[in-house]
Backbone as a chain_set.jsonl record, in Angstrom:
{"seq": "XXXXXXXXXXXXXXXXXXXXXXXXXXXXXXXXXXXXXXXXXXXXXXXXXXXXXXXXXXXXXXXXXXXXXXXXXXXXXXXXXXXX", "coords": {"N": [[11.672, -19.649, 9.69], [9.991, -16.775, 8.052], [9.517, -13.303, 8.195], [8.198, -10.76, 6.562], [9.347, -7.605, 5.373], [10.089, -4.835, 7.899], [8.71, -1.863, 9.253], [7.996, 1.36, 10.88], [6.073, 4.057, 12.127], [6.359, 5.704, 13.984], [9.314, 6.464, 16.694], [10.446, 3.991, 19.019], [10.237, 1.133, 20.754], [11.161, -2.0, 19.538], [10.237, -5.554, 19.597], [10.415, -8.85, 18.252], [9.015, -12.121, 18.219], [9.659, -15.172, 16.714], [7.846, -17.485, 15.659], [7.139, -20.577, 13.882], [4.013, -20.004, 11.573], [3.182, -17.726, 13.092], [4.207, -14.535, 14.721], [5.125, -12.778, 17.898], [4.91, -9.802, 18.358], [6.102, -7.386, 20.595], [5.613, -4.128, 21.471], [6.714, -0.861, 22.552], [6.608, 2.611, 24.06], [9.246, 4.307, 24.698], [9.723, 7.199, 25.496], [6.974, 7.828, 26.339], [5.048, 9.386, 25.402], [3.006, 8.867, 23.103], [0.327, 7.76, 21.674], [-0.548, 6.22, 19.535], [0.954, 3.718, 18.184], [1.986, 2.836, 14.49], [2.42, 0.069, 12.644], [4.087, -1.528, 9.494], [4.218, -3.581, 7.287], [5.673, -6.265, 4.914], [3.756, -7.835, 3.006], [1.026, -10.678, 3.469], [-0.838, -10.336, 6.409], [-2.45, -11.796, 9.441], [-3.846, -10.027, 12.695], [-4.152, -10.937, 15.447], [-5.133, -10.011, 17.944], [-5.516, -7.376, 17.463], [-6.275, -4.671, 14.471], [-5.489, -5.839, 11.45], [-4.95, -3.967, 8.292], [-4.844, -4.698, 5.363], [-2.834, -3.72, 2.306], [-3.502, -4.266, -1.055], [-2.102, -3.253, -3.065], [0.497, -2.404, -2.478], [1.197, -4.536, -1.477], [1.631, -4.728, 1.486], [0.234, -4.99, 4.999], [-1.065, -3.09, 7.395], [-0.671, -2.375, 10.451], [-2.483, -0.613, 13.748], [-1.422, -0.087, 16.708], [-2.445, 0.716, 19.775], [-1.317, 2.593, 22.584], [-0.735, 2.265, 26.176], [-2.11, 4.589, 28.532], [-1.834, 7.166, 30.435], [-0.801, 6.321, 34.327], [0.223, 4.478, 33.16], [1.584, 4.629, 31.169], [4.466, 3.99, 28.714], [4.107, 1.488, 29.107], [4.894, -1.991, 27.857], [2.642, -3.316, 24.653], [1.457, -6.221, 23.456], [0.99, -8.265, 20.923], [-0.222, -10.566, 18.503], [0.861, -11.512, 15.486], [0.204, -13.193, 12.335], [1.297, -14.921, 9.361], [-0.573, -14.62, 6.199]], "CA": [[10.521, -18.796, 9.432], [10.254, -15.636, 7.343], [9.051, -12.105, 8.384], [8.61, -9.39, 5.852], [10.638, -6.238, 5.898], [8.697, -3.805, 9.02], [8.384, -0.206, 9.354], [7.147, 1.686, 11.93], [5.695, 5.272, 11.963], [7.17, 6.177, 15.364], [10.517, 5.756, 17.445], [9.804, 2.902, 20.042], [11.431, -0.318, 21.176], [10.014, -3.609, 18.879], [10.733, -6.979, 20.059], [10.157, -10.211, 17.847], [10.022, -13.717, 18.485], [8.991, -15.641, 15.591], [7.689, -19.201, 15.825], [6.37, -20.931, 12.662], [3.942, -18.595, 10.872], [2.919, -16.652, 14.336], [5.006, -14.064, 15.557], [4.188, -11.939, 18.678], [5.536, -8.199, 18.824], [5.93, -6.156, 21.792], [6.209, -2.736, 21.091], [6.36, 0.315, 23.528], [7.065, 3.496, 23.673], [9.938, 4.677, 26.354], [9.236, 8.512, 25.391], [5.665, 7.893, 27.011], [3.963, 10.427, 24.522], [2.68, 8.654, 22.179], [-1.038, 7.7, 21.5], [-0.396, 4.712, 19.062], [2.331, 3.646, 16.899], [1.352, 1.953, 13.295], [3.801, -0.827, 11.757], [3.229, -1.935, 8.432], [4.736, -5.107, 7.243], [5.356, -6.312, 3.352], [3.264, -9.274, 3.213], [-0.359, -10.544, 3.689], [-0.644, -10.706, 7.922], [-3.878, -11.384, 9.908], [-3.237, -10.117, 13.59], [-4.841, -12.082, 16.922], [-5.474, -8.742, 19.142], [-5.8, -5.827, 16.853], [-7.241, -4.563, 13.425], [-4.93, -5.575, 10.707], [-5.601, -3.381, 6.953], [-4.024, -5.275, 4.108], [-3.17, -2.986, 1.174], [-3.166, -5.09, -2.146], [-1.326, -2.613, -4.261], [1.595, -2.15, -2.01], [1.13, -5.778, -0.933], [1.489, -5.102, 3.02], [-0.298, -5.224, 6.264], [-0.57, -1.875, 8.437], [-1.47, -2.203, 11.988], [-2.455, 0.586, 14.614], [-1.284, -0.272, 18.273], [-3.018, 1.39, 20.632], [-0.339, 2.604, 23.945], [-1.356, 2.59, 27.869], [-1.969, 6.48, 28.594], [-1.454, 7.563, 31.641], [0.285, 5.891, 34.684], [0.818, 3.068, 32.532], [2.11, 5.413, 29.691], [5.447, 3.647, 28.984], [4.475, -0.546, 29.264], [5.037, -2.809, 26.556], [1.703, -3.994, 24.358], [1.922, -7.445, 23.086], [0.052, -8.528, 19.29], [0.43, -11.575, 17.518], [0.598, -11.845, 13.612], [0.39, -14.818, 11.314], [0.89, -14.836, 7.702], [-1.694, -15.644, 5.398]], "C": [[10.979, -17.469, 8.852], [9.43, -14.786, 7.958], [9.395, -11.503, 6.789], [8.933, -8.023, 6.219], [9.153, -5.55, 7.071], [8.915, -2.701, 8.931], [7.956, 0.25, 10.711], [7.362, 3.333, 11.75], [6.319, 6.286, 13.007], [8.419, 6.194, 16.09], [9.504, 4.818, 18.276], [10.496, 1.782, 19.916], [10.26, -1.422, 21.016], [11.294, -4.607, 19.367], [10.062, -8.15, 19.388], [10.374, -11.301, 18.385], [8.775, -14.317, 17.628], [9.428, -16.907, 15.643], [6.579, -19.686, 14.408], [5.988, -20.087, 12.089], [3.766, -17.82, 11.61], [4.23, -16.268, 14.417], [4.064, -13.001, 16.259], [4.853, -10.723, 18.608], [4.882, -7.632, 20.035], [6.732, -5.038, 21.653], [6.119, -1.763, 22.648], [7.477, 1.599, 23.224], [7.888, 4.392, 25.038], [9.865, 6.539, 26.438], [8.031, 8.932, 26.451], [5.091, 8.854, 26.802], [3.256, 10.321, 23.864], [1.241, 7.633, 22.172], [-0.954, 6.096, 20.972], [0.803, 4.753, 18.35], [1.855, 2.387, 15.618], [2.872, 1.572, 12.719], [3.513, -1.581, 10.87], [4.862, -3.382, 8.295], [4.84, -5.649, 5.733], [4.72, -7.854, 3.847], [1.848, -9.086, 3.474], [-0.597, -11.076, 5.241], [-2.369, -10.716, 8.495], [-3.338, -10.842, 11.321], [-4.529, -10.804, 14.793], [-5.694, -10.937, 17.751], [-5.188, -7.12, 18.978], [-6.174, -6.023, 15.384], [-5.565, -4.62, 12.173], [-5.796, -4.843, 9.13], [-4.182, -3.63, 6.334], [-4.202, -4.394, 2.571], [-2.825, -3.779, -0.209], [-2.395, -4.343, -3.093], [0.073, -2.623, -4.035], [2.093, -3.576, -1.573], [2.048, -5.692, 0.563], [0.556, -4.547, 3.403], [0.143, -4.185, 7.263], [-1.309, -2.329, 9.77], [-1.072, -1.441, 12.702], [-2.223, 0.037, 16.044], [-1.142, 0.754, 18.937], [-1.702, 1.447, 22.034], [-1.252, 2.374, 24.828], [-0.633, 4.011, 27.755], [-1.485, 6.368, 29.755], [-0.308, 7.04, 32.825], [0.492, 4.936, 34.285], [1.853, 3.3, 31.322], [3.805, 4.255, 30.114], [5.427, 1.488, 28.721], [4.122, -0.609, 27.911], [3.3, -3.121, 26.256], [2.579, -5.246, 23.485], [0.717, -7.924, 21.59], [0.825, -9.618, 19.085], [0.261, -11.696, 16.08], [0.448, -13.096, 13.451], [0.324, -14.583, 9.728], [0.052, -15.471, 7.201], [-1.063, -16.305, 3.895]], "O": [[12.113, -17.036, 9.06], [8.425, -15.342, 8.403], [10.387, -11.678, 6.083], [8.742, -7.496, 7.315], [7.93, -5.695, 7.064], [9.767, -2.611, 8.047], [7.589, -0.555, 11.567], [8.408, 3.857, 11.369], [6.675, 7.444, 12.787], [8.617, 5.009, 15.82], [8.273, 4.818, 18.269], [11.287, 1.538, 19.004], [9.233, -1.72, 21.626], [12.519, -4.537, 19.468], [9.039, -8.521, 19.964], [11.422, -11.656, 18.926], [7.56, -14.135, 17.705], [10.546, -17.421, 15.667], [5.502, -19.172, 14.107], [6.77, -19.194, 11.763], [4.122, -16.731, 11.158], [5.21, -17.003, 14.299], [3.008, -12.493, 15.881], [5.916, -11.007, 19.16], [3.711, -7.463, 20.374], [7.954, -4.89, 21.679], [5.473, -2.104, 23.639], [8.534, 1.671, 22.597], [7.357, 4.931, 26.009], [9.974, 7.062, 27.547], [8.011, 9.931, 27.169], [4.521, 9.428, 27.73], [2.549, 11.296, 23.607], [1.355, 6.622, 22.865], [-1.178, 5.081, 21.632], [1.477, 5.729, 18.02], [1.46, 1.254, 15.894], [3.895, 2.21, 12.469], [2.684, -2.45, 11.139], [5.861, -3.764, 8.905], [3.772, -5.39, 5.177], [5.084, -8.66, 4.704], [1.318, -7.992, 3.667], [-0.552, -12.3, 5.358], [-3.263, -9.95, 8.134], [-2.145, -11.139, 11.392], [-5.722, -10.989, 14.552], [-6.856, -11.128, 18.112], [-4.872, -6.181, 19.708], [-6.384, -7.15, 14.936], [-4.756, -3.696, 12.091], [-6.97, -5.105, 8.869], [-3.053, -3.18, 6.531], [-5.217, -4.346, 1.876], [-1.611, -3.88, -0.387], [-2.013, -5.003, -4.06], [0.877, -2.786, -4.952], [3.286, -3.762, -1.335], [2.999, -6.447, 0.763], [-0.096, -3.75, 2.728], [1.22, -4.181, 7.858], [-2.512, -2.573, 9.865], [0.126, -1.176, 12.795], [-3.294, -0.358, 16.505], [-0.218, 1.567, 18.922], [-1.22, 0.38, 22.414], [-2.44, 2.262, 24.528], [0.432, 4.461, 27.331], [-0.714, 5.462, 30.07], [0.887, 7.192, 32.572], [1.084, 4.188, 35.063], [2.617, 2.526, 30.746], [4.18, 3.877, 31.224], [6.255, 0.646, 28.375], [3.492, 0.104, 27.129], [2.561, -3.196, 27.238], [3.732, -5.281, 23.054], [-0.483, -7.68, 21.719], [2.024, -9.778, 19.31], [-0.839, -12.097, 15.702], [0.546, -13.976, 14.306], [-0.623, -14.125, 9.089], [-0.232, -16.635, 7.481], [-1.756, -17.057, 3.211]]}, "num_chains": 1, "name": "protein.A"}
């Protein structure tokens, strides 16, 4: 399976595991400051459990993941992609 190159707007600790065209990321942020963190992606991605925005010029896929605030500030969120 292929991923396209990733990015991310923030520091934070990403974790892949890529099965066929799904992969799931779990991101978090061990700082525990941070509101969301956006990771764009080259490629055309839908995601399962957040809002992907596909830019056709740049041809990738930005998505906003939302953190846990408070005493949760700190845990992993979990998203799944899939290429289209």
């Amino acid at each position: 399976p292929e991923l396209g190159l990733i990015s991310v707007n923030k520091a934070c600790i990403l974790s892949l595991q890529i099965e066929n065209s799904k992969t799931d990321i779990t991101i978090a942020d061990p700082s525990q400051k941070q509101e969301n963190i956006k990771i764009t992606i080259k490629g055309k991605y839908t995601c399962s459990n957040g809002k992907a925005i596909y830019n056709k010029e740049k041809s990738e896929t930005s998505i906003i993941i939302e953190l846990p605030q408070n005493i949760q500030s700190g845990y992993p969120q979990n998203i799944s992609i899939q290429k289209l």
